[in-house]
C-alpha positions as CSV (number, residue, x, y, z in Angstrom):
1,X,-38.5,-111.3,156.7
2,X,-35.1,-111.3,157.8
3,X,-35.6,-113.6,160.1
4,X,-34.8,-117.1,160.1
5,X,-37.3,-119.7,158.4
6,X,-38.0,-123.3,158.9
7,X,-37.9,-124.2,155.2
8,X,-37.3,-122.2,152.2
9,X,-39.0,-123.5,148.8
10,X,-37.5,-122.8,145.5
11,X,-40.3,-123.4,142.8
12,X,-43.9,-122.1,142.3
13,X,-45.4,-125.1,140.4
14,X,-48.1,-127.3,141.9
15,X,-45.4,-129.4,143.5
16,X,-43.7,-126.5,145.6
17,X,-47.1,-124.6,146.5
18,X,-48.5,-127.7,147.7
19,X,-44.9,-128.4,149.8
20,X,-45.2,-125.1,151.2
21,X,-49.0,-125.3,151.9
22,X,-48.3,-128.9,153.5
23,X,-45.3,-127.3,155.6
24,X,-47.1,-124.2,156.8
25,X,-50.0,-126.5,157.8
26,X,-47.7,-128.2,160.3
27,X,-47.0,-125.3,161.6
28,X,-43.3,-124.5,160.1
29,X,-42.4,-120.9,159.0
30,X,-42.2,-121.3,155.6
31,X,-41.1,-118.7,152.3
32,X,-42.0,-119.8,148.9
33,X,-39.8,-118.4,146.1
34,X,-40.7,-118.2,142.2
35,X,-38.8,-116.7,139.4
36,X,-41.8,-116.2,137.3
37,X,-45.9,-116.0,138.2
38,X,-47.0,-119.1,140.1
39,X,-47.8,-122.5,137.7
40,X,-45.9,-120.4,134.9
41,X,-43.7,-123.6,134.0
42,X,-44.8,-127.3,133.6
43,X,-47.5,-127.0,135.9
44,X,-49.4,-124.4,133.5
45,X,-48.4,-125.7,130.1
46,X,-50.2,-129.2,130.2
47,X,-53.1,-130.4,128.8
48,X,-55.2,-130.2,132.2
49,X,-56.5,-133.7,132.1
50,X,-56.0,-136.6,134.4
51,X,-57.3,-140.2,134.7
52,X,-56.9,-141.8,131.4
53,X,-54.4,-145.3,130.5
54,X,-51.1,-143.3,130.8
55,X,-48.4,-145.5,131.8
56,X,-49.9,-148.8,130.4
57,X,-47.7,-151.2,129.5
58,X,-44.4,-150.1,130.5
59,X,-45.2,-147.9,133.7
60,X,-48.5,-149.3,135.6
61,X,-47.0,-148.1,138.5
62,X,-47.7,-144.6,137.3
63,X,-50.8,-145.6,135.9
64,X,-52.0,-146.7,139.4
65,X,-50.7,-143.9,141.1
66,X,-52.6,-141.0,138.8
67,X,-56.5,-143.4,139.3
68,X,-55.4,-142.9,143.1
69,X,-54.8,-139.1,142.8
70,X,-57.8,-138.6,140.5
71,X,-59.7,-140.7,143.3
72,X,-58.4,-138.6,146.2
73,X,-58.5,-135.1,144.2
74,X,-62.5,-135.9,143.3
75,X,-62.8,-136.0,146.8
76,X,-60.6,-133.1,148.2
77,X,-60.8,-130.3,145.3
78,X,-63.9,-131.5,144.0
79,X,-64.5,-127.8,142.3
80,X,-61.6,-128.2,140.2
81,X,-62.3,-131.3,138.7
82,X,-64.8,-131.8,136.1
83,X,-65.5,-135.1,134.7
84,X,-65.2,-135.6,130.3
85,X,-66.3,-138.2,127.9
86,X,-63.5,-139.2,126.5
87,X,-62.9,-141.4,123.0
88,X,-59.7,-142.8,122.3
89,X,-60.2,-143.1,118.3
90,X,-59.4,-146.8,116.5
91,X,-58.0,-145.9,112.8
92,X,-57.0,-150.3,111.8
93,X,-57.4,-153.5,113.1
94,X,-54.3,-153.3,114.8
95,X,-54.6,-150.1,116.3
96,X,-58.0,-152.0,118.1
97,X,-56.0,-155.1,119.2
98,X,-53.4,-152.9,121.0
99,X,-55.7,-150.4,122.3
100,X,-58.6,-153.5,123.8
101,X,-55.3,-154.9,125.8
102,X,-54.4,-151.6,126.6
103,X,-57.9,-150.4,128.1
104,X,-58.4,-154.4,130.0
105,X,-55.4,-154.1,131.8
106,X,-56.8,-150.0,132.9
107,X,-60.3,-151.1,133.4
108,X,-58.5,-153.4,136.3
109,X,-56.6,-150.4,137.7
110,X,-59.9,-147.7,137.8
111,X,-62.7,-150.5,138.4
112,X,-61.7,-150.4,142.5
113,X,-62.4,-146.8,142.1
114,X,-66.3,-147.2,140.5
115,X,-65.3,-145.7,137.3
116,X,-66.8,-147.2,134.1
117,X,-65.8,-149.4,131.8
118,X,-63.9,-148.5,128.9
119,X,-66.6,-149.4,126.0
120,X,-65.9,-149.8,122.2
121,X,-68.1,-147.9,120.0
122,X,-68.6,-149.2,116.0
123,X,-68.3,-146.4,113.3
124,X,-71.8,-145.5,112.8
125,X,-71.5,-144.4,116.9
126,X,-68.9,-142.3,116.9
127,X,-69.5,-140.7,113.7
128,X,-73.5,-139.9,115.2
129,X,-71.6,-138.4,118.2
130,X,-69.1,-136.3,116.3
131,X,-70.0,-136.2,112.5
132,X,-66.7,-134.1,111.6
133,X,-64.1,-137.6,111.5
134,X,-62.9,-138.5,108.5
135,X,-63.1,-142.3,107.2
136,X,-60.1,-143.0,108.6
137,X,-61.7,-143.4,111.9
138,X,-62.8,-146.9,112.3
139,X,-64.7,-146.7,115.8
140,X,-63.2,-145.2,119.5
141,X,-63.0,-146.4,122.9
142,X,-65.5,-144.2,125.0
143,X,-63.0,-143.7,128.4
144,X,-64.2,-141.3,131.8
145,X,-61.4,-138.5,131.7
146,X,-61.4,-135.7,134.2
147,X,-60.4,-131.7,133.4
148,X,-58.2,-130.4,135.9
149,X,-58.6,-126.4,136.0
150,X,-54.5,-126.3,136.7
151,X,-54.6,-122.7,137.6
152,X,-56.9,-122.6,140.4
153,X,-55.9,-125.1,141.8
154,X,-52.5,-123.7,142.4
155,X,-54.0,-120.5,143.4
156,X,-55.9,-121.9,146.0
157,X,-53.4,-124.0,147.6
158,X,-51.3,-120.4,147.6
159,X,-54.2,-118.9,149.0
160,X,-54.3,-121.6,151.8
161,X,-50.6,-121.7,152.3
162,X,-50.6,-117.7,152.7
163,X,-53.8,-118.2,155.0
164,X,-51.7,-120.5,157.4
165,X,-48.7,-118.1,157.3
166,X,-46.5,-118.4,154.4
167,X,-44.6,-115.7,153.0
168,X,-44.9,-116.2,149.2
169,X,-43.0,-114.2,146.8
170,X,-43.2,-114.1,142.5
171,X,-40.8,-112.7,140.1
172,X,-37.8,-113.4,142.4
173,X,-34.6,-114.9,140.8
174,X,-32.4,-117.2,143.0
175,X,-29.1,-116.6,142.1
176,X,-27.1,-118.4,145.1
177,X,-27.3,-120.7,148.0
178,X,-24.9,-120.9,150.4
179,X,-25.0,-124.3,152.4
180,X,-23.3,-123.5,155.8
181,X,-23.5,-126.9,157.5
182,X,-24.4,-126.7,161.6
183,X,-25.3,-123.1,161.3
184,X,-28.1,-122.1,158.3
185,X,-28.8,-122.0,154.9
186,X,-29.6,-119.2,152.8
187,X,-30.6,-118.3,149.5
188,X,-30.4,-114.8,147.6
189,X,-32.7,-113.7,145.0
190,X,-32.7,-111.1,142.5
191,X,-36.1,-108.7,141.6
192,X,-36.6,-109.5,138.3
193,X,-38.2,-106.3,137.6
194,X,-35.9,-104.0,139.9
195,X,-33.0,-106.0,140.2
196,X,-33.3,-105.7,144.0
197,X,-30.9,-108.5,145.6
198,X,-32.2,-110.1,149.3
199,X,-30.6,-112.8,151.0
200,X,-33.2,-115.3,153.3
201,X,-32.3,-117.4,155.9
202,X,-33.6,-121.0,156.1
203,X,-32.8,-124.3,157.9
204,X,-34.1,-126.4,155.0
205,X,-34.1,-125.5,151.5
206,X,-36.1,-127.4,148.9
207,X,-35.9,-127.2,144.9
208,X,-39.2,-128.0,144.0
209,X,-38.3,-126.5,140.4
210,X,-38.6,-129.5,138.0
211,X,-36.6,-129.1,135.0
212,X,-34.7,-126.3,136.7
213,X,-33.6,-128.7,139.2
214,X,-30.1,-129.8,138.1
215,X,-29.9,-125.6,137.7
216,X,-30.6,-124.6,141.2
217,X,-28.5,-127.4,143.1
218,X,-25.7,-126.5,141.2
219,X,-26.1,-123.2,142.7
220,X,-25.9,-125.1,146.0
221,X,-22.6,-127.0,145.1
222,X,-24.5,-130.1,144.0
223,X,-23.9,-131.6,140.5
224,X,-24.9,-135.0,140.7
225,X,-28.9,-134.5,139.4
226,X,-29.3,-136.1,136.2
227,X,-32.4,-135.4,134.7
228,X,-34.3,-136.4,130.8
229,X,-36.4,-133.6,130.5
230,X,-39.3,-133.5,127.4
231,X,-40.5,-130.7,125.4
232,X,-43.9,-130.6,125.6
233,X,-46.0,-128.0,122.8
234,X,-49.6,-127.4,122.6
235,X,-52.2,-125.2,120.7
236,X,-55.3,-123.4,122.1
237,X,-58.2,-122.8,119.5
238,X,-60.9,-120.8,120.5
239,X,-63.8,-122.6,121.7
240,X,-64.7,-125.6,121.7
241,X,-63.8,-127.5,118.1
242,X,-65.4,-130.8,118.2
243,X,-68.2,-132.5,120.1
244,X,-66.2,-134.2,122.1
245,X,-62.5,-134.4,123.2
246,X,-60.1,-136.9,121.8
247,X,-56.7,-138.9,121.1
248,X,-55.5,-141.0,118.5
249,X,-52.0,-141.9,117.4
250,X,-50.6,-139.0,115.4
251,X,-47.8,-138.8,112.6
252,X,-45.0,-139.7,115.3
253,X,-46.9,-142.6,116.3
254,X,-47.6,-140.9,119.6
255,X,-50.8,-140.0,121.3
256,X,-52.3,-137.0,120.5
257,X,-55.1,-135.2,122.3
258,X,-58.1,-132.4,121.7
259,X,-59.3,-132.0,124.8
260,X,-62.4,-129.5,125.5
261,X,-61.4,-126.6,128.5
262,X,-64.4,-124.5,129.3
263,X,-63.9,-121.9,126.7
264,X,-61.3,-123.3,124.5
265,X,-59.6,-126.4,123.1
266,X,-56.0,-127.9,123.7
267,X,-54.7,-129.9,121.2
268,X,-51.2,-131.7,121.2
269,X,-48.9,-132.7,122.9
270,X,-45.2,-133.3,121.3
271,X,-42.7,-135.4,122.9
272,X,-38.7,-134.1,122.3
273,X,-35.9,-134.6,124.1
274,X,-34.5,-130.8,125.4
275,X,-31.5,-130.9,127.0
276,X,-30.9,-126.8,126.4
277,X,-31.2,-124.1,128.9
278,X,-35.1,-124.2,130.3
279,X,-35.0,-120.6,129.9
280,X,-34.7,-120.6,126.0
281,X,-38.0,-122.9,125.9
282,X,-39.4,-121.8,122.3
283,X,-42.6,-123.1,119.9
284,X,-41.6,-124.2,116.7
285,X,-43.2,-124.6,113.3
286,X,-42.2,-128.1,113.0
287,X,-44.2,-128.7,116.1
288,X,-47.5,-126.5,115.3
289,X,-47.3,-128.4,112.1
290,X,-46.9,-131.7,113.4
291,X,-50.0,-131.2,115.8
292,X,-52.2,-129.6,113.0
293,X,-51.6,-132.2,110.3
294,X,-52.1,-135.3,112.9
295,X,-55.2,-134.2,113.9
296,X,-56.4,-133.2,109.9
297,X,-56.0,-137.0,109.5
298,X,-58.8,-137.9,111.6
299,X,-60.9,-134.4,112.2
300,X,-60.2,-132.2,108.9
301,X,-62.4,-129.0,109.9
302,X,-59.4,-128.5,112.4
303,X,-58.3,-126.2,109.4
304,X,-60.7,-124.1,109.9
305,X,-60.5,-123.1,113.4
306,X,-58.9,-120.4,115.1
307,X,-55.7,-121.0,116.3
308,X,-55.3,-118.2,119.5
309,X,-51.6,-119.4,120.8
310,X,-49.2,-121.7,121.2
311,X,-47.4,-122.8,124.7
312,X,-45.0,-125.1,125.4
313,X,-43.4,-126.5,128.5
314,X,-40.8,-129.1,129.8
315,X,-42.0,-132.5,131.6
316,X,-39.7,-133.0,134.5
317,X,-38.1,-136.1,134.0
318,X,-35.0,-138.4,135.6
319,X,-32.3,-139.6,133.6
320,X,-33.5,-143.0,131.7
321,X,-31.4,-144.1,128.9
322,X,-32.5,-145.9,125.6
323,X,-36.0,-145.3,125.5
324,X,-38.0,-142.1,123.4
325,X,-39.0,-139.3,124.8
326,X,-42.9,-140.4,125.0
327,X,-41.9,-143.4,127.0
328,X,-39.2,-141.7,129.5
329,X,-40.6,-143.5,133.2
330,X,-42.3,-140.9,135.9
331,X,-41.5,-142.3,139.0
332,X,-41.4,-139.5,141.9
333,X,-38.1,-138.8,142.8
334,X,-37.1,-137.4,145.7
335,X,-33.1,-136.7,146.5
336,X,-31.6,-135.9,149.8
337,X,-28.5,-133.8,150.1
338,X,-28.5,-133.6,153.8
C-alpha cells in the first residue's frame, strides 16, 4: 500500500463507499479511509425511509430528486428496498388544508413514476386500520413510502468496491493532508486502536465526510466550508409498535415519524442546530422526551413499549441563514479545491 493511488477517499458513509465503488469501477486505484465502522455516522443514524413529500413547498427540487433516486434504487438495489403503507395523520381542519396542497403538488412529482395516489382516509378508516390513535386524530393521508435497509446497502457497495480492487480501511484517523501541488497528495492516519501512524499517497483526495467536512479540509489548509449542520435523535422500540408506520406534526410543530424496520420501530426525528465538535454528538433527555410525548398525543400505548436505544446523528448541511433547522435546503454540493 505504499504505492501511489489514483484517488484517496476520506469518509465511509453511503456517499464515500459509493465514490469509491464508482471510482474503482472505472478502473482507478482507489483507498477508502474511515475513522469509525463503515455508515457509523449520518448514513446509519436515519430513519431508513425514502420517497415520501420531503422538500414540498420550499425545496421541490429535492423533492424531485429523492422520487428519482427511489425510482432508480427500486430498480438497481431492489433487495434493499421494501415498499410501506404509509399515513401521514390529519389532527384539525387546518392541518388537512395544508397537508391536501402539500400531497397535490407530490402526487405531480411521483405520478411520472406509477406510484399511487396519495388518498385521504375519514376517522372511522384509520382508526379500523390501527385502533391504538387517540381522538385527536381526525383522519390520515395513506402515502407509498419505501424502507431503505441503510446498512446493507453500504456493505454491499463496500463489498463491490473491494471486489473491483479497492483497498478499504476502518478505524483509521486522518490526522493530516499535505497538498504538494505538481507532485502528490497524501494523507496520514492514525490506528485508532494501536495508535499506528501511515502516511498514503494519492493524486486526488476527496472528503466525502459530511459534517466532518469543514474538519478535514482544514487539515488540508482549506477554511472556507461553511456548513449548517442538524442534530438528528431517534429511538428504537423493540418490535413493531403500531399497525402501521406514521408522522404527524409533533410538539415542535415538526414532522415526526414511527416507522416499522423488520424487527423494530424508529420513532423521531429532532431538528437542532449543532454547531459543536461532531465528535461530542450526545442524546439528551430533552430530546427522548420530546419524541415520546409527541407521539403520546396521537398513539398513547407508546408508553408502554420498550424503549431498547437511543441514536443520534448530524444531517450534513451548507450554510443557509434565517431559516430553522427542519427547513435548512439539501441541495448537493460539491466544492473544488483544485
Amino acid at each position: 500500500m505504499d504505492s501511489l493511488f489514483d484517488v484517496i477517499v476520506i469518509g465511509g458513509g453511503i456517499t464515500g463507499v459509493a465514490i469509491a465503488r464508482d471510482a474503482s469501477m472505472r478502473g482507478l486505484k482507489v483507498l477508502l479511509i474511515e475513522r469509525k465502522d463503515f455508515g457509523s455516522g449520518a448514513s446509519g443514524t436515519c430513519m431508513g425511509m425514502m420517497g415520501g413529500p420531503v422538500g414540498i413547498p420550499n425545496d421541490l427540487e429535492f423533492t424531485k430528486m429523492n422520487a428519482h433516486e427511489v425510482y432508480v434504487l427500486k430498480k438497481i438495489a431492489a433487495p434493499f428496498v421494501e415498499p410501506r403503507p404509509f399515513l401521514s395523520l390529519v389532527l384539525s381542519e387546518d392541518d388537512y388544508e395544508a397537508q391536501k396542497k402539500q400531497f397535490d403538488i407530490f402526487w405531480q412529482i411521483i405520478k411520472p413514476y406509477g406510484e399511487a395516489k396519495p388518498t385521504f382516509l375519514d376517522e372511522p378508516m384509520v382508526k379500523e386500520i390501527e385502533p391504538g390513535f387517540s381522538d385527536s386524530v381526525k383522519g390520515a393521508f395513506l402515502i407509498s413510502e419505501y424502507e431503505l435497509d441503510v446498512f446493507r446497502i453500504i456493505i454491499q457497495n463496500l463489498l463491490s468496491a473491494r471486489k473491483y480492487g479497492c483497498v478499504a480501511l476502518n478505524y483509521k484517523e486522518v490526522i493530516s493532508i499535505n497538498i504538494r501541488e505538481g507532485v502528490s497528495n497524501s494523507v496520514i492516519t492514525r490506528d485508532t486502536f494501536t495508535g499506528e501512524f501511515r502516511e498514503y499517497k494519492g493524486k486526488f483526495i476527496i472528503n466525502a465526510t459530511g459534517a466532518w467536512a469543514p474538519k478535514i479540509a482544514n487539515l488540508a489548509g482549506f477554511n472556507d466550508i461553511r456548513m449548517r449542520p442538524t442534530k438528528g435523535t431517534i429511538l428504537i422500540a423493540d418490535g413493531h409498535i403500531s399497525n402501521i408506520g406514521f408522522q404527524f406534526r409533533g410538539i415542535d410543530d415538526n414532522f415526526k415519524e414511527v416507522t416499522l424496520h423488520r424487527n423494530s420501530t424508529l420513532m423521531g426525528p429532532t431538528y437542532d442546530d449543532y454547531f459543536e465538535d461532531p465528535n461530542d454528538l450526545t442524546v439528551s433527555n430533552a430530546e427522548i422526551h420530546l419524541i415520546l410525548d409527541s407521539i403520546k398525543e396521537v398513539y398513547p400505548r407508546v408508553a408502554q413499549e420498550r424503549i431498547l436505544r437511543a441514536m443520534t446523528g448530524l444531517r450534513p448541511l451548507p450554510y443557509f441563514w434565517g431559516v430553522p433547522p427542519a427547513k435548512v435546503p439539501r441541495p448537493i454540493t460539491i466544492i473544488d479545491h483544485t
